[in-house]
Every structure is written in structure tokens, then in C-alpha cells.
C-alpha positions in Angstrom: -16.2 -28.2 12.5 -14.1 -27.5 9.4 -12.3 -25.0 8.3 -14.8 -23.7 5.6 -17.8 -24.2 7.9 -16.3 -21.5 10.4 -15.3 -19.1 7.9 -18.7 -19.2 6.5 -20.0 -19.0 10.1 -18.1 -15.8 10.9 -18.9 -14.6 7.7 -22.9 -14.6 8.2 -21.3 -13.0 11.9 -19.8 -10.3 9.9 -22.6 -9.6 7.9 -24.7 -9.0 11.1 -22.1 -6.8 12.4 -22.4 -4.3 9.3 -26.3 -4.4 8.5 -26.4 -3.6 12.5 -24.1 -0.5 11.9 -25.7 0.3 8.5 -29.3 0.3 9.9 -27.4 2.7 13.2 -25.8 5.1 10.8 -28.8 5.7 8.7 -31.1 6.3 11.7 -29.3 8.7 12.7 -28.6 10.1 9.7 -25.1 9.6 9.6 -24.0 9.4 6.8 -23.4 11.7 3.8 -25.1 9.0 1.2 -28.8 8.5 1.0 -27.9 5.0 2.8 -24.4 3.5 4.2 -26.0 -0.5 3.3 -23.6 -1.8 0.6 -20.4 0.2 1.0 -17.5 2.0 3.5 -19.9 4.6 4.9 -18.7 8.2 3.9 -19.8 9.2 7.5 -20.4 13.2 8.7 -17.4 14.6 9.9 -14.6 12.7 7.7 -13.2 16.5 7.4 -12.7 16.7 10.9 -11.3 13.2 11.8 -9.2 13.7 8.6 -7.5 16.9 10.9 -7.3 14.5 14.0 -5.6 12.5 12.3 -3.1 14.5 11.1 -2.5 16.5 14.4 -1.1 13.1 15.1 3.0 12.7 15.6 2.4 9.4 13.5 1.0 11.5 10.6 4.0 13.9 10.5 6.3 11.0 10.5 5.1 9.4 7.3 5.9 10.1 4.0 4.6 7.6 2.4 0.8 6.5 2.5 -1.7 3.7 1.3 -4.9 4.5 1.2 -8.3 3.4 0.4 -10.4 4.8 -2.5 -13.4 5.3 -0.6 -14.9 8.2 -0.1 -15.3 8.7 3.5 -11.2 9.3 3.5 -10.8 11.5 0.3 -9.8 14.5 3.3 -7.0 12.7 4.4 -6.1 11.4 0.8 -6.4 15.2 0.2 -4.6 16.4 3.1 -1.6 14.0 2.6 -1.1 15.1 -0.8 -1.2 19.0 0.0 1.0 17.9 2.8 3.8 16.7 -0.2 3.2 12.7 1.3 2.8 10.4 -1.6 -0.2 8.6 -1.4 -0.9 5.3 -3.2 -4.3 3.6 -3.8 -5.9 0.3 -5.3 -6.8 0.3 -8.7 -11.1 -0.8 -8.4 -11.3 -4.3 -7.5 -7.3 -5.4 -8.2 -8.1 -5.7 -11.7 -5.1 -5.1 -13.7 -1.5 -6.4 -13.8 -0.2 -3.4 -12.3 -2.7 -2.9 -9.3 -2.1 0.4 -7.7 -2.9 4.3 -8.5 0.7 5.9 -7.6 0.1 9.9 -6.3 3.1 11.4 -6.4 2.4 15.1 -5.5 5.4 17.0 -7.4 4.1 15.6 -10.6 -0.1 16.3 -10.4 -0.9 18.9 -12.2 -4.4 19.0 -10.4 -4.9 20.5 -6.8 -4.8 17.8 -3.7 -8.3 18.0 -3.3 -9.2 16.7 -7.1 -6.2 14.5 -7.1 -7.5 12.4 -4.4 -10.8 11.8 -5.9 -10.8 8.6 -7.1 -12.4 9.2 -10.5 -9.9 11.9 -11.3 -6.5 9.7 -9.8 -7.5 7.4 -12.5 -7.3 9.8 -15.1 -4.3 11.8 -13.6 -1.6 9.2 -11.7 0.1 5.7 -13.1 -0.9 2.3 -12.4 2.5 0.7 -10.7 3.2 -2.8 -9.9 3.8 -3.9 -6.1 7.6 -3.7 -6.8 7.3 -0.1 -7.6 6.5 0.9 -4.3 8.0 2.1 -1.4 8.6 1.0 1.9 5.0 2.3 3.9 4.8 4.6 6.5 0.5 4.6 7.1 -2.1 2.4 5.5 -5.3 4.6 5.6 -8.6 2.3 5.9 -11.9 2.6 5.5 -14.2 0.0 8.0 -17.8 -0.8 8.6 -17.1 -1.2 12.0 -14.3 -1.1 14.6 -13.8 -2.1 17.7 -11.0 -0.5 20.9 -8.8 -4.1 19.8 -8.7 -2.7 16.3 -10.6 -5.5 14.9 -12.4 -4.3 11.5 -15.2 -5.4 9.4 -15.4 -4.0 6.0 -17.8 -4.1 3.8 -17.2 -7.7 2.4 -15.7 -7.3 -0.4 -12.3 -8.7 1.0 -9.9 -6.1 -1.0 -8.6 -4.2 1.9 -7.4 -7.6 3.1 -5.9 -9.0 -0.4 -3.8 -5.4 -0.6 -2.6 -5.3 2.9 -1.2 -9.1 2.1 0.3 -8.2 -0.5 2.2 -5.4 1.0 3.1 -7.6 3.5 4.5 -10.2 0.9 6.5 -7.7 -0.5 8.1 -6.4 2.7 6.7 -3.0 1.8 4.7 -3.2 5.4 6.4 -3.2 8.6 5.9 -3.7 12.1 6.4 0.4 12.2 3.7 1.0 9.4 0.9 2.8 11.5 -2.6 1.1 10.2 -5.4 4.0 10.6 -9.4 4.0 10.2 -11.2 6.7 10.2 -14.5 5.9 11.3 -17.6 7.6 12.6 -18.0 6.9 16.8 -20.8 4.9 15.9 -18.9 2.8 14.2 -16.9 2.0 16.9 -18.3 -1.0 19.2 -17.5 -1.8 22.3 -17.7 -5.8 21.9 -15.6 -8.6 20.3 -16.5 -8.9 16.6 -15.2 -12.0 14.5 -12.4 -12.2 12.7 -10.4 -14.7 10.4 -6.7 -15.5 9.9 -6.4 -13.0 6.8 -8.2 -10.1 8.2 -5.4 -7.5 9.6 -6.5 -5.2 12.1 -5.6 -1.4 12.8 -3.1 0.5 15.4 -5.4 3.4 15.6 -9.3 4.7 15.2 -9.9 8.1 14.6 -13.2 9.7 15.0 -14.2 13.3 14.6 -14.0 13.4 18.4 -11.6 10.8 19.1 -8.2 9.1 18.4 -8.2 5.2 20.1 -5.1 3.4 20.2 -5.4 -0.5 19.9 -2.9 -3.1 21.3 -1.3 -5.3 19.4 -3.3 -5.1 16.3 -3.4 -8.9 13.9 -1.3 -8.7 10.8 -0.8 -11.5 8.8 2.3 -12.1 7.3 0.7 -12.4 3.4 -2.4 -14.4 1.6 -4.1 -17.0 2.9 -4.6 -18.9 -0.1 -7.0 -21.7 1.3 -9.1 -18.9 2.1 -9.7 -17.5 -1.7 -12.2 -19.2 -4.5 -11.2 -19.6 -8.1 -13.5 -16.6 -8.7 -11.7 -14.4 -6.8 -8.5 -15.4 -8.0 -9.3 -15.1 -11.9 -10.8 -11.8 -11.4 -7.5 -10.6 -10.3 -4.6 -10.5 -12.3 -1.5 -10.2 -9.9 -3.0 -13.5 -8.1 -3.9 -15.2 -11.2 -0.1 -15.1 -11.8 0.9 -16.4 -9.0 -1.9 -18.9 -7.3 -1.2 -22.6 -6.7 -3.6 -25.2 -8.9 -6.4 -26.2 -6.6 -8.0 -24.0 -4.5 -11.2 -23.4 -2.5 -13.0 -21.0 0.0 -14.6 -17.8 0.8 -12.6 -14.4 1.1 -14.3 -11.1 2.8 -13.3 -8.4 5.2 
């Protein structure tokens, strides 16, 4: 079978994995949003796995955190920044030259808790360049679904996966960065779910009633180009500067 054919196979896999989880969460009425179908859910009891979290010895360690924009981990965007951790974040879809929100807490002149909103970090923090950034301590993540190996699904897109790559490309990731989602339990499945050879996975799940540590995690060491479209590409400024002539293929978490 070729290359494409099995990424599109494990992405129709993938796809079955989150309207499963979707369908789970709103049944049980979940989530916080009139549905979870579409997006990261913002799950009940993100407050409290945001304080898990950082009860963790991981969390007091790091000083410097990316995380997501979605809402289901605004309390531990929040929480990092009242905590003086500085906390950077993807500009919506990649799309400008310099692609990330930089939340440096001794310069907001907003409290933590509207700061890592991320309607009001647009208004209130820089856009930086990769270069800019420092060395990182935590990526914070979002997922659709998770399982105890600390493979994720997202929600398709395929951003997480383009701005973990090029962390990685820049060195600014390590084998000591600690990779986190916070999830609710039932997002967390006991079974193997697919997975491709740009998809990262995570060190830890945190739950409102659980922290799971995963062994031996999958990083990849930066992007895959063979596996982004020209549409992807051109809609995103920092690889539109950078990508090779001809390429082809699909590109989701």
C-alpha cells in the first residue's frame, strides 16, 4: 500500500476515534460547550486537573511553558502565569510570519486569568518569531483523545503537530521538555489508536482525578514535509518560507 493510502487510512481511523469520544462526552454531558464535535473539548473539571497538574514536581520545575489556545486549558495557562512562568501560545492557525503569542508575566498589565484568554493575549502580548523563544520546560496540550502510551488524537486540524515540529527544529524542545494533556477520564482509552510519523505524543495525562505517566512517548525530530499539501503550506507563512518545490499529502493530528 502506499504511503498516502495509509495516511489517509489512519486518518478516516482517527476520525472514528474522535466522533466516538465526541458522541461519549456529550452523553454524558461532559463538556462545558453545548457539543465537544468539531473542537479540543473544554471538558468539566479543567479547574481541577489544571491543580493536579501543578501539584506536580514537573510543574514547579518549569519556567517556561507552551501552551495551546484552547479553552479546556485556559486554568493552567492561567495558573502558570500567576505562578510568574512565561507562557507562550500559537498565534490561530500559524498564520503570520511571526507565529507565536509571547506571555511574559512581569509585563501584562491584565490579571493571569484574562491574560490567558486567548481573545485578550491577542490584544495584550507580542507575536515573536521561533528564534525568539526560549529553551521549553512543558508543552501544555489539548487532545480529543489519549491513550496510557500517550498516543493523542486532536481534533484534526494538524497544528499541535506543525508547532511541536517546529520547536523541535529549533532545538527549543528537548528530551527533558515534559509534554502534558489535560484531558477528561473519558478521554482517556484504554486501546491502541493510530498514529503517523509526525504526530508527537505526551509524557503525562492529567485528569481531574488522575495523573498517568506514559513510557517513552514518539517525538519527531521536526516536519515531515511529504506529509503536508500545498494548501497547508500557503496558508502558513513560516513554512511558505521555507518548503521545498513539490510537495503532496494530507497533514492532521
Amino acid at each position: 500500500m502506499k504511503e498516502l493510502d495509509v495516511r489517509t487510512h489512519v486518518d478516516e481511523d482517527k476520525q472514528r476515534v474522535r466522533e466516538r469520544v465526541w458522541n461519549l462526552l456529550d452523553a454524558r454531558s461532559a463538556a462545558l460547550d453545548v457539543t465537544s464535535h468539531g473542537r479540543i473539548p473544554n471538558f468539566k473539571g479543567c479547574e481541577t486537573a489544571a491543580d493536579l497538574l501543578a501539584g506536580l514536581p514537573a510543574w514547579h520545575e518549569a519556567r517556561i511553558i507552551k501552551a495551546v489556545p484552547d479553552k479546556a486549558q485556559l486554568p493552567v495557562r492561567a495558573l502558570a502565569l500567576a505562578e510568574g512562568k512565561t507562557v507562550f501560545m500559537a498565534v490561530p492557525k500559524l498564520a503570520d510570519p511571526r507565529p507565536f503569542y509571547l506571555l511574559d508575566p512581569a509585563a501584562l498589565d491584565v490579571p493571569p486569568s484574562e491574560a490567558a484568554s486567548s481573545k485578550v493575549a491577542a490584544t495584550v502580548a507580542p507575536r515573536v518569531h521561533v528564534t525568539d523563544l526560549q529553551p521549553v520546560d512543558m508543552v501544555v496540550v489539548g487532545s480529543v483523545a489519549v491513550n496510557r502510551a500517550g498516543v493523542r488524537i486532536g481534533k484534526g486540524a494538524g497544528y499541535s503537530d506543525l508547532e511541536f515540529a517546529f520547536l523541535m527544529e529549533a532545538g527549543l524542545i528537548s528530551e527533558r521538555t515534559v509534554v502534558v494533556s489535560t484531558v477528561h477520564s473519558l478521554q482517556v482509552l484504554d486501546e491502541d489508536l493510530p498514529a503517523t510519523g509526525h504526530d508527537f505524543g505526551v509524557d503525562l495525562i492529567v485528569t481531574p482525578g488522575e495523573v498517568i505517566s506514559c513510557p517513552a512517548p514518539h517525538r519527531p525530530t521536526g516536519l515531515v514535509w511529504e506529509h503536508l499539501d500545498a494548501e497547508k503550506i500557503a496558508a502558513i507563512p513560516v513554512l511558505a518560507a521555507r518548503a521545498p518545490e513539490t510537495l503532496h499529502g494530507p497533514f492532521g493530528s
